[in-house]
N, C-alpha and C positions, 0 to 999 in steps of 0.2 A: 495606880498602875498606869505607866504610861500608853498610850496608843501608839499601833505600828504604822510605818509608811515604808514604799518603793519610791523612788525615785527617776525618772528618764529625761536622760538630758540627749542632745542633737545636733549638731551643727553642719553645715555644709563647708568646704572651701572657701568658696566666693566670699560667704556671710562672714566667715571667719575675717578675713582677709580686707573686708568693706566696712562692719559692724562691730568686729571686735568682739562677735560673738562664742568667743573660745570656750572648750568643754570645762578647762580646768575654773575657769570663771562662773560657768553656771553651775558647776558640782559644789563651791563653795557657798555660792547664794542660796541653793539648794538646801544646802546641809544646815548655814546658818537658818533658815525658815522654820526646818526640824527642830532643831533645838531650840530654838523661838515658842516655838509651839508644844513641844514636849511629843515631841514624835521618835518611838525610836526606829532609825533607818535598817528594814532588815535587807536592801540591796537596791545598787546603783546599777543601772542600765545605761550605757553608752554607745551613743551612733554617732560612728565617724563617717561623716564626707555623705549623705546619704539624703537624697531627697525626699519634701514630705508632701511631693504632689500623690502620694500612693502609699495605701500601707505595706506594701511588699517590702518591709526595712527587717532585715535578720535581728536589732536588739529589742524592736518595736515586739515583731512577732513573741521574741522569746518572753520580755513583762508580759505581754498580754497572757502567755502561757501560766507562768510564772502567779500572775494573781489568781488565773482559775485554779491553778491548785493548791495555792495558798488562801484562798477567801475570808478563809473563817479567821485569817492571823492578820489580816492586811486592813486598816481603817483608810488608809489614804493613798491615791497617787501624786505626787509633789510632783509638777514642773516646772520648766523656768519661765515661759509662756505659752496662750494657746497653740502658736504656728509651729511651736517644735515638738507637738503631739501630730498635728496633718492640719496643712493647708489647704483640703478640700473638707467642703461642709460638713457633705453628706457622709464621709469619714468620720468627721472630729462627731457628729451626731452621732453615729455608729458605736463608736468608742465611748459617748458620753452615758449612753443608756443602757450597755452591757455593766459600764462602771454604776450605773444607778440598781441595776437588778442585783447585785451584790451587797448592796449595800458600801461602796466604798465611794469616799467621798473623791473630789478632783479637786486640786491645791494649786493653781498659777501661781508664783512668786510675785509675779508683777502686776498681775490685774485680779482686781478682788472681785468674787463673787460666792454666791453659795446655792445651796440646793431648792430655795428658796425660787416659785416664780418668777423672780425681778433675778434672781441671781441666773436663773437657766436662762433668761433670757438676756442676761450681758453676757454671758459664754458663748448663747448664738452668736452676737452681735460682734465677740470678740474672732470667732472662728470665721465670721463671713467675711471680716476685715480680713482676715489673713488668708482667707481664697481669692480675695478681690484683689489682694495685692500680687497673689500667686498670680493669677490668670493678667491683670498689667505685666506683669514682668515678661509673662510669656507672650503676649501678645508685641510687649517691645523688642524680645529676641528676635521673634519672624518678622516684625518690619525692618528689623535694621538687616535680620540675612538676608531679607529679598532685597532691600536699597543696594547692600554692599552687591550681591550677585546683577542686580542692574548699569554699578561700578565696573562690572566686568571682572569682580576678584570672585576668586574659589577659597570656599571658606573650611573645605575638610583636609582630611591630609594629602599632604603634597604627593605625589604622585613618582613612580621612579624614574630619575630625571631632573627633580625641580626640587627647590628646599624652599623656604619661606624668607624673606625680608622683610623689617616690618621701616614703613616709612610713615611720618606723623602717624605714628601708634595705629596701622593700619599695615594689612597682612600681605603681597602682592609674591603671586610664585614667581621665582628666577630660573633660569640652569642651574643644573649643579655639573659637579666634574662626571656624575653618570650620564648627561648629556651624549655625549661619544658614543657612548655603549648603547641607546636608545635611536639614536641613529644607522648604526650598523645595523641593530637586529631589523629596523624594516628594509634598510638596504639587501640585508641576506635575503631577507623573507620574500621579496620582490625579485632575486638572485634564483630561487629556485627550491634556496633551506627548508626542511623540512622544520617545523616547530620544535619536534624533540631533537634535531641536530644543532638546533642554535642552542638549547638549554645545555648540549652536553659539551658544546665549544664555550661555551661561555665558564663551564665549570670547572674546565682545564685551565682556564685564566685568576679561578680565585671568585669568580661571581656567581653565585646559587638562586638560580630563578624558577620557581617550578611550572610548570608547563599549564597549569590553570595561570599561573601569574603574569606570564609571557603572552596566555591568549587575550587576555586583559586588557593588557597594555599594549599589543596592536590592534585593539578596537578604540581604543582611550581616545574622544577627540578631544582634550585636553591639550594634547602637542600639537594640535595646529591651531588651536585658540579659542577654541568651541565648549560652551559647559553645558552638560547633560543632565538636568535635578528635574527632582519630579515634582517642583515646583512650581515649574514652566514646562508646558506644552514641547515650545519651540528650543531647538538650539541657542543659546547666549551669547554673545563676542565676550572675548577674555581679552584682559589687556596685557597681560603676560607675554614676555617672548616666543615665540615658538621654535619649536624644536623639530621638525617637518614640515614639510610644506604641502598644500592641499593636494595635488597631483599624487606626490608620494604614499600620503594616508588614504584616499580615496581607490586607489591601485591596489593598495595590500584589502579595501575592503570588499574589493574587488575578485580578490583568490580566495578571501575566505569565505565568502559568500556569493560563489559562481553564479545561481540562481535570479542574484540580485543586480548582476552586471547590467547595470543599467548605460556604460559606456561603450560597450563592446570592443573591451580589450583584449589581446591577445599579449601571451605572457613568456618569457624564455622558460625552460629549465632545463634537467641536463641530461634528456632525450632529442639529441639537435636534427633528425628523420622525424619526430614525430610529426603528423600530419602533414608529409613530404613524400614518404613510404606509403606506396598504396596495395590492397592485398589484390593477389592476382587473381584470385578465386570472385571476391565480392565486388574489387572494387573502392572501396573503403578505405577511408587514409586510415593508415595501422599507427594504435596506440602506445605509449609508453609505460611500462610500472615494474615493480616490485615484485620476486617470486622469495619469500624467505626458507632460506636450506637451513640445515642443522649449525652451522656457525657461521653465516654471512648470509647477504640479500644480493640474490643476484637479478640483473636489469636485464628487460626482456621487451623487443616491440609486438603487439600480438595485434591480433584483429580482431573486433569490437562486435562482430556479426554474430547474434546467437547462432548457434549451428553451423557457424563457418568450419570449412574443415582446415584453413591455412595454420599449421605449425608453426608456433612463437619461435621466433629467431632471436637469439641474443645480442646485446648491445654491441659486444668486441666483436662478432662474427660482420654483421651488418656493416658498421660501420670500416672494418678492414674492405670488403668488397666494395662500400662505396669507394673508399682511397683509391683502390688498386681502378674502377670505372674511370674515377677522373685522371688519372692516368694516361688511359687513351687517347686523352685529346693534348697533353701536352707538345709543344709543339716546336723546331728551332727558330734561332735568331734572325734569319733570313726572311721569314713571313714577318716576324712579330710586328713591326713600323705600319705596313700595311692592313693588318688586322684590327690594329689598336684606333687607326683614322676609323675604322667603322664603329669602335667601341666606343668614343668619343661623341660620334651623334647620337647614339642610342642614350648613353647618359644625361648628352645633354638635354635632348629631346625629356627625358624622364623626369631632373629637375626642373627643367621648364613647367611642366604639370604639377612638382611639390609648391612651388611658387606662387602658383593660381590657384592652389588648395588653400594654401597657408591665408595669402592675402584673401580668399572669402570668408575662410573659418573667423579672419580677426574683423572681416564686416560683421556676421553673424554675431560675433562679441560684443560688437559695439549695440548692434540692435537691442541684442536683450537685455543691457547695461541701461540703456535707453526705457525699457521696458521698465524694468527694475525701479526705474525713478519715477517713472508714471504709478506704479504701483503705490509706492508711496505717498506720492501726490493724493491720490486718492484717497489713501486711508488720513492723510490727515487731516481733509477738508472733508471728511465723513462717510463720504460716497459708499467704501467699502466698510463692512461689517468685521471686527478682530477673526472672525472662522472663515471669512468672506480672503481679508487679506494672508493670512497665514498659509493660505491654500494657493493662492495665489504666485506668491514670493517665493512659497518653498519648489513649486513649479519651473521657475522661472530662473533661481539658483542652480537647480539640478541642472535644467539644461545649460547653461552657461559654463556650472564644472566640467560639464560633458565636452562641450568647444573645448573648452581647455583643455584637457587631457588630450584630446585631439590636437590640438596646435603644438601640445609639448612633444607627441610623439613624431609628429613631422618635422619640428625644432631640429628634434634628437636626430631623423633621417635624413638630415639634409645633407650630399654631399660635396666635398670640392673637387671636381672634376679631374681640373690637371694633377692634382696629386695622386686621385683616383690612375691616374693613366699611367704616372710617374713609378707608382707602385706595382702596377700591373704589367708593365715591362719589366721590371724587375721581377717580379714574383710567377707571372704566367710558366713559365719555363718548365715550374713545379706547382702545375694546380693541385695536387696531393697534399703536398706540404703547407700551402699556402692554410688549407681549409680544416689540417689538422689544429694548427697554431692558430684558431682563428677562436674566439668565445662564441659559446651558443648563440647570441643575439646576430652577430655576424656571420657564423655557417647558416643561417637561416636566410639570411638576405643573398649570400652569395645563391644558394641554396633555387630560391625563387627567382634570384635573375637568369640561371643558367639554363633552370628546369620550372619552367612555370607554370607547369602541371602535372609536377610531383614524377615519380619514378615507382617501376614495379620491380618488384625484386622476387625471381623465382628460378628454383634450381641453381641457388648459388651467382645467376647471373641478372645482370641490373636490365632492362630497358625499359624506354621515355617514349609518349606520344608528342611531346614536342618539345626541341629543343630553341635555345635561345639564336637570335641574328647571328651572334659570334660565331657559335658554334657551328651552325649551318655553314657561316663563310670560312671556317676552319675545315671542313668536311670540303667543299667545292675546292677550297685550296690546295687540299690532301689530292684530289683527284687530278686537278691540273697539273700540279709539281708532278706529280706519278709521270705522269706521257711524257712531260717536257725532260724531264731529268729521269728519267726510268724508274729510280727510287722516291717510296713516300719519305714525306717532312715530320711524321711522328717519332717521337722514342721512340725504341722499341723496350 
């Protein structure tokens, strides 16, 4: 009567693909063994693609089931070698001594041994080989990911945005054409966008991003060349292009994590009174938000004072009366030559100060640039300790993004005067108009030149503890044209 045997063959991908270790190859070498031996095969076990650092293998588990409750029928397990039972010891041991309390023998095709002392100990000797190879292997995947991540490449999936290139068989992320689209959404998001309005703008275009994947991806410092593993401690330089630039992504991390504003930025959006509007009652620059009605979200500036009793006023109301305020001061063409000579020093006088902001913010830059390389110096003549430096630089970074962001937003406020004037003779006629046509970032400047200590708004009606030189010299002008000419110089 012949004797019965199971059979489990194993392959991975890679082995397949490197070794030639294909299933239909070991199932034949298999089969001829049996028959070799006069084994009749009562069932093949097949694992595809499936590592054997672990017995958690779905055809692993099911033989093993498989013999327990076949025992009394099963003389043999046949494989093709030890390492396609499990590459770790304390496994293949596990598995070797369940298979001996049954009485069922263990059959390697390719390495002889038997139940014998000398034979359980070349099965050791064959399973430690194939852990020792396991654990090289692994140990050479994590030196070469941390080489390549020291390379500066990112070695997971590319990120939305980027696809992969491979150059001398080496992986390096590029743009892709979703580049654009990664761009806008932190320009929106920086614009004002609310996170679920850029998901649901974008999904009127054809692109589906859900709103965990969106918060993601404007935390990602991947787009401006930074890689985050928990590998490393510290942020990484990527040599990848980037697709933002640090001011940009630092800004958005800035709104999502207010707390953490370590710049102290201040942000647009599209409440252009907010903290310009003060309540009359407390005091308090009145805030911006959200009341949601049964089918729309209606905008409301309210006052932030527990127990304030000021009544939220709405956006369209508020801002009508602001229009119709500036109004008042419009003025005709007969002052405006002479108003404007005074608008002119006031400006210039004002860039003169951006000028001597700018030019020390970029000494300051230069210092800690300076610093930065002292730092270094030290850590690689030893001075400094790896926790010693890291604490150091990342200190010293921060503040530097900090200049920066500073430099860029004074960059951004810088103006050019004569145009400034050029425009304002033109435009002054209709300060209403000008300031409706105007984007938040700019009602806000207008905003603070005019009224630079904000405005109270009660009973419908606006007033200012103090207004701008202009206006003052529009006001003493209003006065003097009154007596000289009998009528004021305002619209009416």
């Amino acid at each position: 009567m012949n004797t019965a045997a199971v059979i489990y063959i194993r392959v991975s991908t890679t082995e397949q693909a490197e070794f030639g270790y294909s299933l239909k190859a070991q199932e034949e070498i298999c089969l001829d063994y049996a028959r070799k031996n006069k084994y009749e095969v009562l069932k093949v076990f097949i694992e595809k693609g499936e590592s054997a650092k672990t017995t958690n293998r779905t055809e692993l588990k099911k033989m093993l089931s498989y013999i327990r409750s076949n025992k009394n029928k099963i003389d043999a397990l046949i494989i093709y070698k030890m390492d396609r039972l499990s590459r770790d010891n304390y496994d293949s041991l596990t598995i070797r001594l369940m298979l001996k309390k049954l009485d069922i023998d263990l059959k390697s095709v390719t390495e002889h041994f038997d139940n014998s002392p000398i034979g359980t100990f070349t099965a050791t000797l064959f399973s430690s080989i194939a852990q020792l190879d396991n654990d090289m292997r692994s140990e050479g995947t994590i030196m070469g990911m941390e080489q390549a991540l020291k390379e500066g490449r990112w070695l997971w999936n590319a990120p939305y945005g980027y696809t992969f290139k491979y150059i001398n068989q080496k992986s390096y992320l590029v743009p892709s054409d979703e580049a654009d689209t990664v761009r806008k959404i932190f320009n929106d998001f920086i614009g004002g966008k609310k996170q679920y309005e850029i998901c649901q703008e974008l999904e009127k275009i054809g692109i589906k991003i859900s709103r965990q994947r969106l918060s993601n991806l404007l935390r990602n410092p991947l787009y401006i060349g930074k890689m985050k593993t928990k590998r490393f401690d510290e942020l990484l330089d990527a040599v990848h292009e980037h697709i933002i630039d640090d001011i940009t992504f630092y800004k958005v991390q800035n709104i999502l994590s207010p707390k953490k504003n370590y710049y102290n930025i201040k942000y647009k959006d599209e409440f252009p009174l907010k903290r310009f509007l003060k309540c009359p009652v407390c005091s308090r620059y009145l805030a911006g938000s959200y009341s949601k009605g049964r089918n729309k979200r209606y905008a409301y500036y309210h006052c932030v004072t527990k127990g304030c009793t000021y009544k939220p006023i709405k956006i369209e109301v508020a801002e009508d009366l602001f229009t119709q305020y500036l109004k008042s001061f419009e003025i005709k063409v007969k002052v405006i030559d002479d108003v404007f000579e005074k608008i002119r020093s006031s400006l210039n006088d004002k860039e003169e100060g951006s000028k001597n902001i700018i030019k020390n913010l970029k000494k300051e830059i230069t210092l800690l640039e300076s610093k930065k390389t002292r730092i270094d110096e030290l850590a690689i003549n030893g001075t400094f300790s790896k926790v010693t430096y890291h604490k150091n630089i990342n200190e010293v970074e921060t503040e530097i993004m900090a200049k920066k962001i500073q430099l860029n937003d004074y960059n951004d406020s810088k103006i050019d005067v004569d145009k400034i004037i050029e425009l304002g003779k033109n435009f002054l006629l209709n300060l209403s108009r000008l300031w409706i046509n105007m984007n938040n970032t700019n009602k806000r400047k207008f905003q603070d030149v005019i009224f630079s200590e904000g405005a109270y708004l009660e009973n419908n009606e606006f007033r200012t503890t103090k207004i701008s030189s202009v206006l003052m010299l529009i006001e003493d002008k209003n006065y003097s044209q009154s007596i000289l000419a009998g009528e004021g110089w305002f619209e009416p």
